[in-house]
DOLUMTI-837060 format. One record per residue (C-alpha): chain; z negated, y, x; residue in one letter. Coordinates in Angstrom, 3 decimals, decimal comma. Example, Ala and Ser with C-alpha at 12.3 -4.5 7.8 and 13.67 -1.06 7.14 Angstrom:
REC_chain_z_y_x_resn
REC_A_-7,800_-4,500_12,300_a
REC_A_-7,140_-1,060_13,670_s
//
This chain:
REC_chain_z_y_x_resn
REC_A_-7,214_-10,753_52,092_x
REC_A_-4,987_-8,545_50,920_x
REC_A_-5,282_-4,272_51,497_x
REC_A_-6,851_-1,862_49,641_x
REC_A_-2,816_-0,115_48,776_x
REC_A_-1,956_-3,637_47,560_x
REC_A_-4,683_-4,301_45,118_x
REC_A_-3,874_-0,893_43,858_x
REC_A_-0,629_-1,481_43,317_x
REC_A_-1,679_-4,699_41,802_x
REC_A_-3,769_-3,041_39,131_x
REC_A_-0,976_-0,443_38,201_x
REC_A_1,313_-3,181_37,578_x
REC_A_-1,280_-5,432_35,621_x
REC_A_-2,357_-1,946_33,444_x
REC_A_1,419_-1,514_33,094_x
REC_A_1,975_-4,670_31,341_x
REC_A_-1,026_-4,787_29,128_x
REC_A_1,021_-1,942_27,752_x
REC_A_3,661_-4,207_26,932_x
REC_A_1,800_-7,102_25,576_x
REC_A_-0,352_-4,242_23,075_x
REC_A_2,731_-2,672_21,897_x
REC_A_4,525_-6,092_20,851_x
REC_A_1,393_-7,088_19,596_x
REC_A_1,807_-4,063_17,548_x
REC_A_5,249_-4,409_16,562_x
REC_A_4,741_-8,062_15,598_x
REC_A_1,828_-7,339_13,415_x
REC_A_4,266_-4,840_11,222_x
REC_A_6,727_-7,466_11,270_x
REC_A_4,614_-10,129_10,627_x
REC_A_3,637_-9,038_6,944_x
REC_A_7,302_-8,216_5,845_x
REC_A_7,912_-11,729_6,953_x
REC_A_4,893_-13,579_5,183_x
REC_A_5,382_-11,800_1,766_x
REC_A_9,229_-12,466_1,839_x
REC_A_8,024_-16,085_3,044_x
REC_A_5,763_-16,538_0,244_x
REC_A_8,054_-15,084_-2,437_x
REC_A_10,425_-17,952_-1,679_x
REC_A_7,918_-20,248_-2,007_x
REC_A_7,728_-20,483_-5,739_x
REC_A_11,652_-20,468_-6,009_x
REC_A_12,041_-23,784_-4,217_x
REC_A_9,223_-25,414_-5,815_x
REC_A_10,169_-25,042_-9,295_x
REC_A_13,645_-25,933_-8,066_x
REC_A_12,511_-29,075_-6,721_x
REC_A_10,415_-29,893_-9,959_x
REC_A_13,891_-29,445_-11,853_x
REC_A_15,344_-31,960_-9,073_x
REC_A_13,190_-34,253_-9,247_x
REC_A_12,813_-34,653_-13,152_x
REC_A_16,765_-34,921_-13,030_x
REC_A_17,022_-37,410_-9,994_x
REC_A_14,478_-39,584_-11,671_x
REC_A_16,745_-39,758_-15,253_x
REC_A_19,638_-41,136_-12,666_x
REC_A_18,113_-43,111_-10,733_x
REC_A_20,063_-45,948_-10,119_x
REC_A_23,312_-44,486_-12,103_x
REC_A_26,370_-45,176_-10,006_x
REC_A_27,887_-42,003_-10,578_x
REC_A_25,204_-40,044_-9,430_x
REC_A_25,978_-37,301_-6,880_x
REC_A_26,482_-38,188_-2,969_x
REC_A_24,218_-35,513_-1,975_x
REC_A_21,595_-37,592_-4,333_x
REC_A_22,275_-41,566_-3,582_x
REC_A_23,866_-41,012_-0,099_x
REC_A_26,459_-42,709_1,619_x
REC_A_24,788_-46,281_1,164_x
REC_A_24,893_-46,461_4,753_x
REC_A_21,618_-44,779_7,624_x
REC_A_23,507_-44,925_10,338_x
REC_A_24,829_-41,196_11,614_x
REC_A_21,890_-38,591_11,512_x
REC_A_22,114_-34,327_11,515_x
REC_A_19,409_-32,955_13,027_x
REC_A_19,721_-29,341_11,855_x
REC_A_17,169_-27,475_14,294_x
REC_A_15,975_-23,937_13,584_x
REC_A_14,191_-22,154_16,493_x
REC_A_13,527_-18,601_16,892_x
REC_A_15,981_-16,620_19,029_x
REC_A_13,760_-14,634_21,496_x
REC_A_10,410_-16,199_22,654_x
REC_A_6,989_-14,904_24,411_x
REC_A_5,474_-16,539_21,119_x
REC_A_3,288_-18,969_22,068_x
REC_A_3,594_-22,686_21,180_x
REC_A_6,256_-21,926_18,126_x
REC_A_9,796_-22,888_19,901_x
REC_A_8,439_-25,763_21,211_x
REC_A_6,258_-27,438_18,819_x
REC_A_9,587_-27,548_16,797_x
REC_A_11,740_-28,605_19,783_x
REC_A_9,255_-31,394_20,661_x
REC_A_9,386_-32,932_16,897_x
REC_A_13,156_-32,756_16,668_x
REC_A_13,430_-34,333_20,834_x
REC_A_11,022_-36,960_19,448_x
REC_A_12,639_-37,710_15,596_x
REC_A_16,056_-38,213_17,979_x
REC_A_14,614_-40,048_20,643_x
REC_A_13,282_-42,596_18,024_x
REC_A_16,426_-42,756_15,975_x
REC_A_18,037_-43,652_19,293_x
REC_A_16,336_-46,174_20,627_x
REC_A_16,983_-47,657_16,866_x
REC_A_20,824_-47,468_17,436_x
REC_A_21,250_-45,050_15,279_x
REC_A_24,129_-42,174_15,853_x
REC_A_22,682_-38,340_16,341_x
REC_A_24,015_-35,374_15,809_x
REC_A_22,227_-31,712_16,094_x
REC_A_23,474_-28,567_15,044_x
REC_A_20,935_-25,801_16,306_x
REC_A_20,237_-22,459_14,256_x
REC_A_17,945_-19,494_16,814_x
REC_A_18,714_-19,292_20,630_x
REC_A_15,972_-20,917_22,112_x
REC_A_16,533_-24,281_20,652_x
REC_A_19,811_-24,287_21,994_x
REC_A_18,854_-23,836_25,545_x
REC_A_16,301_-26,137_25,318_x
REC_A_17,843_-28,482_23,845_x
REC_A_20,837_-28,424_25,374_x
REC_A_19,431_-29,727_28,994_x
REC_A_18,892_-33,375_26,790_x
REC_A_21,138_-33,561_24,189_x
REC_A_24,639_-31,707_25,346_x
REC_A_26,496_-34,310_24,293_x
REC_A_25,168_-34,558_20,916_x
REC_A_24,585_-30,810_19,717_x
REC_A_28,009_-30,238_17,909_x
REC_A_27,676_-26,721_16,734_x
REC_A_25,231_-23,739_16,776_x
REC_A_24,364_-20,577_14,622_x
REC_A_22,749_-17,830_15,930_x
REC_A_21,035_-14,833_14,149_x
REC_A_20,161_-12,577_16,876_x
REC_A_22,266_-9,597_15,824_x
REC_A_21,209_-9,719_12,047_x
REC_A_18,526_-7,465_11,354_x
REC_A_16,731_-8,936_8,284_x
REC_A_17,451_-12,788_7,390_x
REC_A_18,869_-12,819_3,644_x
REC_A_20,215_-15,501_1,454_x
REC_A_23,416_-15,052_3,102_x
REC_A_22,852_-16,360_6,543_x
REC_A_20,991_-19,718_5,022_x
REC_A_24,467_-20,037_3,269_x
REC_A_26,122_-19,801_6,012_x
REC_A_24,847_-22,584_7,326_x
REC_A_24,280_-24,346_4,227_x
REC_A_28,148_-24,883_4,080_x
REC_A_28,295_-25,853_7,535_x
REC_A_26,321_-29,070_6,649_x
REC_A_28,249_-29,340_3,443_x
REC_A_31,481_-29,446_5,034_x
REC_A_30,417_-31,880_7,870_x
REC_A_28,857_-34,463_5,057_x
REC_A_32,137_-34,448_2,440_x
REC_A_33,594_-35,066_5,624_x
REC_A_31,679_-38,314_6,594_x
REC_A_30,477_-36,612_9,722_x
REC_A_26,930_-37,722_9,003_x
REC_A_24,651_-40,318_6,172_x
REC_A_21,410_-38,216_6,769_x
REC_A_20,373_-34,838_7,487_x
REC_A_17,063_-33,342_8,474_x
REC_A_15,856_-30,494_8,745_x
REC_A_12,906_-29,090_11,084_x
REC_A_11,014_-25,453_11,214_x
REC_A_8,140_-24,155_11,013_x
REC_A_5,767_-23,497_8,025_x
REC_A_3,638_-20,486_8,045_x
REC_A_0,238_-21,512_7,154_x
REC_A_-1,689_-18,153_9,266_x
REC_A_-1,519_-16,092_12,271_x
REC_A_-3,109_-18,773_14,597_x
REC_A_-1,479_-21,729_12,607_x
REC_A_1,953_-22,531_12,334_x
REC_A_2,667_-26,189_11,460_x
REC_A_6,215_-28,237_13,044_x
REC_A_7,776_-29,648_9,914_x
REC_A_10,851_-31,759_8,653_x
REC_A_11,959_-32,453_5,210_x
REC_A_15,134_-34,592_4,713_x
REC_A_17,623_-32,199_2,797_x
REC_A_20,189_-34,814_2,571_x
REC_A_20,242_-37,191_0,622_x
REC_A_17,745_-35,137_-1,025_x
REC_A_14,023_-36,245_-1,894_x
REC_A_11,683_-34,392_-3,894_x
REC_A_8,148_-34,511_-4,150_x
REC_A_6,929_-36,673_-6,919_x
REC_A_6,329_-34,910_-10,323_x
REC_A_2,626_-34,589_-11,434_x
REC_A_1,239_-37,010_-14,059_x
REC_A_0,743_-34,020_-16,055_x
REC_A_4,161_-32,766_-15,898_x
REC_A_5,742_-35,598_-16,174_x
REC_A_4,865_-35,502_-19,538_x
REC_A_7,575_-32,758_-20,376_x
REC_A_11,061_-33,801_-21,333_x
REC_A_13,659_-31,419_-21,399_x
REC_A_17,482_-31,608_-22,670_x
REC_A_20,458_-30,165_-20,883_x
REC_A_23,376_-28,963_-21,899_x
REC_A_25,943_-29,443_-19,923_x
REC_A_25,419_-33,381_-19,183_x
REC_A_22,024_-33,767_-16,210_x
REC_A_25,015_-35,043_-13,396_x
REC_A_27,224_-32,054_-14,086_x
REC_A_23,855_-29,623_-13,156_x
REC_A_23,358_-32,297_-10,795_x
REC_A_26,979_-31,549_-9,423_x
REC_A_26,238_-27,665_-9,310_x
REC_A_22,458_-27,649_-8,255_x
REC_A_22,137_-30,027_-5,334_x
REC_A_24,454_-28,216_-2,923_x
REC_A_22,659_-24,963_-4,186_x
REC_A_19,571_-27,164_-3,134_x
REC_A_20,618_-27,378_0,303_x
REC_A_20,875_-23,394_0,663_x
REC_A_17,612_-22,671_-0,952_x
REC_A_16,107_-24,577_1,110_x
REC_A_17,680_-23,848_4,600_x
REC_A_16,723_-19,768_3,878_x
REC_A_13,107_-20,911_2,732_x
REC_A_12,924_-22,819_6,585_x
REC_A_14,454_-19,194_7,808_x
REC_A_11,684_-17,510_6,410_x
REC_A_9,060_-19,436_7,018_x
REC_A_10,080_-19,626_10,758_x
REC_A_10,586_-15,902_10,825_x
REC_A_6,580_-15,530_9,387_x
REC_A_5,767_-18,615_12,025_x
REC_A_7,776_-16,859_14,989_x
REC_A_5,725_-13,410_14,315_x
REC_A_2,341_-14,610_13,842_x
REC_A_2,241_-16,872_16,731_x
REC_A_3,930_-13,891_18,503_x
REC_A_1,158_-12,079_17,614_x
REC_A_-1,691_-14,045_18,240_x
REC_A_0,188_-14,836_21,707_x
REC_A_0,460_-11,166_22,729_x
REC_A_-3,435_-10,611_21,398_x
REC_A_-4,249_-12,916_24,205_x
REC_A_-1,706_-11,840_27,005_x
REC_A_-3,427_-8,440_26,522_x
REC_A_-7,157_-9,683_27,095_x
REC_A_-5,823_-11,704_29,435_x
REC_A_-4,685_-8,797_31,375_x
REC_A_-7,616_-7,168_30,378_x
REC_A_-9,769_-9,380_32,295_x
REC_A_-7,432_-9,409_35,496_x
REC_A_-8,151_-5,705_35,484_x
REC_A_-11,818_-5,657_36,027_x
REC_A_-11,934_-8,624_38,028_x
REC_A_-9,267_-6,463_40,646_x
REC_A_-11,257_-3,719_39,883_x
REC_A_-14,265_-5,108_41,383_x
REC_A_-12,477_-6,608_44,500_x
REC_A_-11,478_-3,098_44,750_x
REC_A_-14,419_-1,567_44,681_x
REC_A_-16,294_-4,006_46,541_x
REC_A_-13,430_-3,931_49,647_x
REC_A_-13,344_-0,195_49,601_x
REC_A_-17,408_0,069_49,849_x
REC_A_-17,339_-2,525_52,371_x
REC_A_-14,795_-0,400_54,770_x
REC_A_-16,638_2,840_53,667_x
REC_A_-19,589_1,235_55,213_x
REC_A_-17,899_-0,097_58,313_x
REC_A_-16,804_3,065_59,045_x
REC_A_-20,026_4,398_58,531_x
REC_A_-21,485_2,306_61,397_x
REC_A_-18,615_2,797_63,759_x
REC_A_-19,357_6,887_63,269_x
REC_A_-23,247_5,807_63,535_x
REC_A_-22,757_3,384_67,001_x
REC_A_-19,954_6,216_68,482_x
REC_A_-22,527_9,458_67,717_x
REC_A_-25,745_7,217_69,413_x
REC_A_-23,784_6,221_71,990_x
REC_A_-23,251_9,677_73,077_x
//
């Protein structure tokens, strides 16, 4: 059982990081809504874009000279895996719900034969990661120094992937990240970024016809690789909103957590101090009749 000094000391250290946990609770809840409105604001962006896409990928389907980044190589055998993780954790489930769909998406692809390749955006993928798949992560981005994500940074890597595709590095790339649905619910997700698929147009918009000028596979030409940026920064921000809110919602319960461990050490405290009050009691009692 341990001392009366010791579960002191526990207490003091238990009280000291309840501190902890409240303040980055704190500082993650004034994060957390810079992140979900710039999260949100990106939102429309990409969906109109991919409305645009898709109404011009449906004209050429089946047009030979349709863009690469549209048909694809002809050939499924060499898949990216472009992973973005947060690059700190103590947040909860968020780092590994994403690890565990990418592990599993490369596992399966795999056992199929196919060829995998990973390139890893945030810290904490990497690590992870890493202890699998060494041989087959073949580059990395981090973010930790940069302050506030911007369009710049999803370029960044946006031309990464770019290069390694005109290269013939790779036939499909996918990415995963987390969408920001609320605090307590942040869902794993991967889209397929190249060749690119778009959701299918609504039977009421599909309706409208529109003409271009310059020809659809010239915008085609210009839009698609634009595509692949857009929507690399909207996975940045949504997994900057995701990372937050679960951190959040992670450090709320930490600090009941330690909440609870207080008052249950409290009351072995008190109830070991009372008990050697009262021994003490009886050995003055049995000394003083005993004289």
């Amino acid at each position: 059982m341990p001392s009366l000094k010791d579960l002191k000391n526990r207490i003091a250290s238990v009280k000291a990081t309840q501190k902890i946990t409240k303040a980055m609770k704190m500082v993650a809840a004034a994060k957390l809504r810079r992140a979900q409105e710039a999260a949100e604001a990106a939102r429309p962006y990409a969906e109109r874009m991919n409305k645009v896409l898709a109404s011009l990928s449906a004209a050429n389907a089946g047009n030979a000279n349709a863009p690469k980044l549209l048909a694809g190589t002809g050939k499924d055998q060499v898949h990216l895996l472009i992973v973005a993780t947060g690059e700190r954790g103590l947040a909860g489930g968020f780092n590994s719900s994403i690890i565990r769909l990418a592990r599993d998406h490369a596992l399966k692809l795999i056992a199929q034969g196919k060829t995998v390749k990973i390139l890893t955006v945030g810290r904490k993928g990497n690590d992870v990661l890493r202890r699998s798949f060494r041989e087959n992560i073949i580059d990395y981005v981090t973010f930790r120094e940069v302050k506030q994500l911007g369009f710049v940074q999803a370029d960044e890597v946006a031309q990464k992937v770019l290069t390694l595709f005109n290269a013939g590095e790779f036939d499909v790339a996918t990415l995963f990240f987390a969408r920001f649905q609320s605090v307590i619910s942040q869902v794993a997700t991967a889209q397929q970024i190249i060749p690119a698929k778009f959701e299918a147009v609504k039977s009421d918009e599909a309706q409208v016809f529109y003409e271009y000028e310059p020809s659809e596979e010239e915008i085609l030409e210009d839009l698609l690789p634009k595509n692949v940026a857009v929507q690399i920064f909207r996975a940045l921000l949504e997994n900057n909103a995701s990372f937050y809110g679960a951190q959040m919602s992670a450090m709320d319960n930490a600090t009941r957590n330690a909440g609870d461990m207080i008052n249950r050490l409290t009351l072995s405290y008190n109830r070991q101090r009372q008990a050697q009050i009262t021994k003490e009691l009886i050995e003055i009692i049995s000394g003083a009749e005993a004289l």
